[in-house]
C-alpha positions in Angstrom: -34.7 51.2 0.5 -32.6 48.7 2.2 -29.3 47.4 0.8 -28.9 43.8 1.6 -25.8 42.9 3.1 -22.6 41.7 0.9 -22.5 37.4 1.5 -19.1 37.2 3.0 -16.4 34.6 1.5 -15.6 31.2 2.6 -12.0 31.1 4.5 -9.7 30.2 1.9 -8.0 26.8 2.7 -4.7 26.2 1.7 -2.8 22.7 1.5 0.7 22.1 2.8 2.7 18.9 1.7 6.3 17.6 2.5 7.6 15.8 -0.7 10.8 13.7 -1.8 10.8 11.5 -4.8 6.8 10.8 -4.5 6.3 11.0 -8.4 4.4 8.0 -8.1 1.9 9.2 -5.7 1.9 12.8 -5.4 -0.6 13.7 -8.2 -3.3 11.7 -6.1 -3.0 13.9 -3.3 -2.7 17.0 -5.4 -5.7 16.4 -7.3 -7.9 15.4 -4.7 -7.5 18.6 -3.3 -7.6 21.0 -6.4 -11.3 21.9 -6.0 -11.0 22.5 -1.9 -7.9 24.5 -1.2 -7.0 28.2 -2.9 -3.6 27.0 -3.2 -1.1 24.1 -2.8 2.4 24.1 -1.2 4.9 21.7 -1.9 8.0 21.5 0.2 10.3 19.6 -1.3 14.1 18.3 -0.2 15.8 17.5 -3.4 13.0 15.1 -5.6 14.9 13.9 -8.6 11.8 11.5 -10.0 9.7 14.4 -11.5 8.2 15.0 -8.0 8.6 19.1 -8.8 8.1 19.1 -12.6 4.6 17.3 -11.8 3.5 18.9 -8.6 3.9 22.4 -10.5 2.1 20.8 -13.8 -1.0 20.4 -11.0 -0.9 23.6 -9.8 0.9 23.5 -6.9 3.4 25.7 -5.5 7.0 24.3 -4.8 9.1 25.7 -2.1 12.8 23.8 -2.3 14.1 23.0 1.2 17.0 20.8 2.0 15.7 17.9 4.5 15.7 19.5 8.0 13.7 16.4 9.6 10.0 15.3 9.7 9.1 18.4 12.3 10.9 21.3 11.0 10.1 20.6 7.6 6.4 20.2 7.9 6.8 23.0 10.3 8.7 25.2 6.9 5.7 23.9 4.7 3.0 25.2 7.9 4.4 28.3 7.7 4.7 28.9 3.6 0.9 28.3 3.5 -1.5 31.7 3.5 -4.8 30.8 3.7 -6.4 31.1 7.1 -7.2 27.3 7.6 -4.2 25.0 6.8 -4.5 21.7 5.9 -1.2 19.4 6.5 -1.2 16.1 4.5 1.5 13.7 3.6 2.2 12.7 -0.4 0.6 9.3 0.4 -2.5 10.6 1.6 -5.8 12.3 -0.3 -9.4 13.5 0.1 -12.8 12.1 -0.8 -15.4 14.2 -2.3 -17.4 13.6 0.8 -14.0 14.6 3.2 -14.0 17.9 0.9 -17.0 19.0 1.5 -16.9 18.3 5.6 -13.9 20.1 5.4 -15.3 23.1 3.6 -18.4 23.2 6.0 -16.5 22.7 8.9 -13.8 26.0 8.4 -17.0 27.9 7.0 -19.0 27.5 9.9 -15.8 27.1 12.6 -16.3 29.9 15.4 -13.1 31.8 16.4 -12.7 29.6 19.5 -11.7 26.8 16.9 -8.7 26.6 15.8 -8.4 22.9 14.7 -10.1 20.0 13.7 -8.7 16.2 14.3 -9.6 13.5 11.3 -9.7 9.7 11.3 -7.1 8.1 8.9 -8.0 5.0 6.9 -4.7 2.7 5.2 -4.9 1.5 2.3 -2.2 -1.6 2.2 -1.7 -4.7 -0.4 -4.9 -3.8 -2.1 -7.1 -3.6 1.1 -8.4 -1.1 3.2 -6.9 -1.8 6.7 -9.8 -1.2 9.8 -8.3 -3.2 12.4 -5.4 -4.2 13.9 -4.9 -0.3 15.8 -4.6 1.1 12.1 -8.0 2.8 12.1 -9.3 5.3 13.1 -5.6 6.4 13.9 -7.3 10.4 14.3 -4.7 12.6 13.6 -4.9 17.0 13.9 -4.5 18.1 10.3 -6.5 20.8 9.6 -5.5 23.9 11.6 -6.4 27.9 11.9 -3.0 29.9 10.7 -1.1 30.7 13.4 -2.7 28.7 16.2 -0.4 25.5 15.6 2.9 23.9 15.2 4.6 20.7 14.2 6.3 19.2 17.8 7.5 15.4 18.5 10.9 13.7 18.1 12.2 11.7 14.6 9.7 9.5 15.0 6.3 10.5 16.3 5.4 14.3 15.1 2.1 16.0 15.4 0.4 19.3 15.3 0.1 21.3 18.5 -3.0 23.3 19.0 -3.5 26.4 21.2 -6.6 26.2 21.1 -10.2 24.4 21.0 -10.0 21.4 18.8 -13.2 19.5 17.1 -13.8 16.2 15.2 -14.4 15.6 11.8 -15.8 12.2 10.6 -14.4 11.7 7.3 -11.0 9.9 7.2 -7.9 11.0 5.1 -7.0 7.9 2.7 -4.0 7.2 3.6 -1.6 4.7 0.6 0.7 3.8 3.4 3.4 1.4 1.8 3.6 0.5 -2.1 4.3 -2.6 -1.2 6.0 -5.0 1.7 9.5 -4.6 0.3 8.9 -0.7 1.2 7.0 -1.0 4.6 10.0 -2.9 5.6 12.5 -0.9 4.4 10.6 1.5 6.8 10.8 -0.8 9.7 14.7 -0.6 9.2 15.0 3.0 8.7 12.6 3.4 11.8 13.7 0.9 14.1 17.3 2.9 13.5 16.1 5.9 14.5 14.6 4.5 17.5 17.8 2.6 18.7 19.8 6.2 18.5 17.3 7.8 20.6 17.2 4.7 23.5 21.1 4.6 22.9 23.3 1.4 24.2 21.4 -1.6 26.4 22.6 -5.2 27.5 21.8 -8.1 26.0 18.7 -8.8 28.5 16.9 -6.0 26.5 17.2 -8.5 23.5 15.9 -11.0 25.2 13.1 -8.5 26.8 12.4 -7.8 23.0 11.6 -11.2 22.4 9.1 -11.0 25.0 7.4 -7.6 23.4 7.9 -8.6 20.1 5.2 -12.0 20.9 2.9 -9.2 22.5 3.3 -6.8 19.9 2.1 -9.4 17.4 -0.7 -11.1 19.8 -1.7 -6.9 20.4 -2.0 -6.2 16.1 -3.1 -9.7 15.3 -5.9 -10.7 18.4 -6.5 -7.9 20.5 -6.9 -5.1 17.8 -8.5 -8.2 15.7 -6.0 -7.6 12.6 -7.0 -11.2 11.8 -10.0 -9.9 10.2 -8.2 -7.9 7.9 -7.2 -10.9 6.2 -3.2 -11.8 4.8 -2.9 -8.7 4.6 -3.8 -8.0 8.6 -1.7 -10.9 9.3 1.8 -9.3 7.9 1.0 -6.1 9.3 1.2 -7.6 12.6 3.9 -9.7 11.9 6.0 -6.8 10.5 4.8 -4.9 13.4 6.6 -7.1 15.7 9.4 -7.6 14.1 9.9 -3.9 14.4 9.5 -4.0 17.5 12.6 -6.9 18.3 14.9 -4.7 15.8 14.7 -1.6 18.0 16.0 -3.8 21.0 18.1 -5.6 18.8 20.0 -2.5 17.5 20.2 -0.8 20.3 22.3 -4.0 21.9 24.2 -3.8 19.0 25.1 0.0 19.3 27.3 -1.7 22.2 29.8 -3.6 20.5 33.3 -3.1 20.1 34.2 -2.5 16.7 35.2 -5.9 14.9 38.5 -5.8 14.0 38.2 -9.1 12.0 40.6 -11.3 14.0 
């Protein structure tokens, strides 16, 4: 008599999250990935909102890590994770039923060539979802084999290196960008800093140059990537896009001047 061979288990998924002050927010993410992933890692840098209190209410697991930048600590949260697929998400993002499921299929049925899969990211800003004006599809590598990856970039621009083969999924990650303009331009300053440090001192020309990319900046959001048809909401995204853009020159002139002595 034949013995029929044991069914062998799905690859347990695990989530990995970087967190400060996102008790707002966080139990979105959290949830939507409860019935996916075998277990959820918070890394948090010092959350005084209820960030940790509600994170381990949901289940998760919270790992306390001083702020060591985006790359390291997403990098920290990567490597706390023990599932053999990792799944790297930011406290303003979650899943759909229907991104769950491709998710599931896609590490069940994943060769050992694969070590990644890349996802489409849809915004959600001022009570719209945002499909133009270069916001969408905005594909990003989240969802990674243990051990095949790791976080690389510079304050700014970080993503997930893969050694390996890479596929597409179709489903996009919901992305809750900014609660609201006051924060997406507290952003913009916080951002544009960063940016000025790393170009470091220029002459007042690269103002005036920033003028010039600032105007195609907005014409790029606004016309080109057709952010008009995203309605008011396209429109400030492109306006705030270029202002970012001036501020980075505008700062980094600014890094220039002697220090004002007030006489």
């Amino acid at each position: 008599m034949n013995e029929a061979a044991p069914s062998s288990s799905p690859p347990l998924l695990s989530v990995a999250i970087i967190a400060l002050d996102e008790a707002d927010r966080i139990g979105v993410t959290i949830d939507s990935c409860k019935t996916a992933a075998h277990e959820i890692v918070v890394v948090d840098s010092g959350s005084t909102d209820g960030t940790i209190e509600l994170a381990v209410s949901l289940g998760a697991r919270v790992v306390p890590q001083p702020w060591l930048g985006y790359v390291k600590q997403k990098q920290v949260a990567l490597e706390a994770a023990s599932g053999e697929w990792v799944l790297n998400l930011d406290a303003d993002e979650s899943l759909s039923e229907e991104s769950r499921k491709e998710i599931l299929a896609a590490i069940s049925a994943a060769p050992p060539e694969i070590h990644g899969f890349s996802m489409p990211r849809l915004s959600r800003y001022l009570n719209r979802w945002i499909r133009h004006g270069g916001w969408f599809p905005d594909r990003k590598i989240r969802l990674v084999r243990r051990g095949t990856a790791r976080w690389v970039g510079d304050g700014l621009h970080e993503r997930l290196e893969v050694e390996g083969t890479v596929r597409e999924l179709h489903c996009p990650i919901l992305h809750h960008v900014y609660r609201n303009i006051f924060d997406q331009v507290k952003t913009i300053n916080r951002f544009s800093a960063v940016a000025a440090d790393e170009r470091g001192t220029r002459s007042g020309m690269y103002v005036v140059l920033g003028l010039v990319h600032c105007l195609g900046k907005f014409l790029e959001c606004a016309v080109w990537k057709l952010g008009v048809l995203d309605g008011i909401p396209g429109l400030i995204i492109a306006v705030n896009s270029s202002f970012y853009v001036f501020l980075k020159h505008a700062k980094s002139w600014e890094k220039g001047l002697p220090k004002d002595s007030g006489d």
